[in-house]
N, C-alpha and C positions, 0 to 999 in steps of 0.2 A: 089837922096836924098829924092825926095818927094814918093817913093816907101816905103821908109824903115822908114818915119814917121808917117804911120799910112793907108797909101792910101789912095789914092783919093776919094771925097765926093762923085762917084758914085758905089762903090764899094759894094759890099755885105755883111754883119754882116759874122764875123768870126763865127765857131761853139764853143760852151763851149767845156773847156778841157773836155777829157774821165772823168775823177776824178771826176767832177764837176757835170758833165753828170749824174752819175750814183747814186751821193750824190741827186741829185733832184730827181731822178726817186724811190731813197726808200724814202725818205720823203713823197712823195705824196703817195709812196705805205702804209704808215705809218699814214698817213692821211686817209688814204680810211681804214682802219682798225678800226682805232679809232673810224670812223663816224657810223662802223656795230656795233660795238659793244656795241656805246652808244646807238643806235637804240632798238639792241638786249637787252642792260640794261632795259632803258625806257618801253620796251613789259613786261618784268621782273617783272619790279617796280609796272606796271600799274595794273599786274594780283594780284600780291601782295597785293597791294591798296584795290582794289575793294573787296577781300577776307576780309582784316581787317575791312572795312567799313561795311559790311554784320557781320562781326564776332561784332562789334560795335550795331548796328542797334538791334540785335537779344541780348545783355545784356543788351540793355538800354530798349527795348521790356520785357525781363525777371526783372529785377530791378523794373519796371512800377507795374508789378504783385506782386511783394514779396512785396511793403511796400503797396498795397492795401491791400494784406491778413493782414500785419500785424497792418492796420489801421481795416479792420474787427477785428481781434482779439482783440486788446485793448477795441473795443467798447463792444465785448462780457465779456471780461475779468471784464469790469465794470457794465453791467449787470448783474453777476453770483456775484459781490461781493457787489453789493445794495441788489439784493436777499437775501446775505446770512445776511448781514444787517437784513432786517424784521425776517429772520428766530430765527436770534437770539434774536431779540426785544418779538419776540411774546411768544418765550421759557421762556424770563423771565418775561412777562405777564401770563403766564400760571403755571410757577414753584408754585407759593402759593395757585392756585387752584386745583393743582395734591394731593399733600399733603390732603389736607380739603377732597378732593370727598374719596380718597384712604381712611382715616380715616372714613367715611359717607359709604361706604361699608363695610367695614370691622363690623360696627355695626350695619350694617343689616343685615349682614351674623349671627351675633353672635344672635340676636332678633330673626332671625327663627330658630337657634337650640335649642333654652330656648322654644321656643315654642312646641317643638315637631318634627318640620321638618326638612327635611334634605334637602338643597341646593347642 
């Protein structure tokens, strides 16, 4: 009876059923799969990565420059519009002297053909 309950304490581990057997041997094979391929993902990712961070690097590089230019251009922009400023200040400084000199020639032109000349 002490055969058929289990054997004796010096006895050697039975083997796993074949079924059992073969259910471990794909899991680990399923395992060893998994492990390449997250590897293989991870190489994937990593290439990934590095491209975005360059692709990154190189708009924030570009962005850097566009709003220099357009911190230059605004400063031109208010340059070019103080200029036009004076320009227009001086025009209408000038507009009542245009008129007087125009008129001021016009009667000296007329003073030497009474006189006999011709301008």
């Amino acid at each position: 009876m002490a055969a058929e309950g289990g054997g004796t304490s010096g006895s050697a581990p039975k083997p796993p059923p074949p079924l059992l057997a073969a259910h471990l041997l794909a899991a680990e094979d399923q395992r060893r799969a998994r492990r390449l391929n997250h590897a293989r993902d991870a190489q994937i990712f990593a290439g990934h990565h590095a491209a975005w961070m360059e692709d990154e690097r190189r708009l924030l590089t570009r962005a850097a420059a566009v709003w220099d230019e357009v911190t230059s251009l605004r400063a031109r922009l208010a340059d070019a519009e103080a200029d036009a400023a004076a320009l227009r200040a001086l025009i209408e400084r000038l507009k009542p002297l245009s008129g007087t000199s125009c008129r001021a020639m016009e009667r000296e032109r007329m003073k030497g053909r009474r006189k006999g000349g011709r301008r």
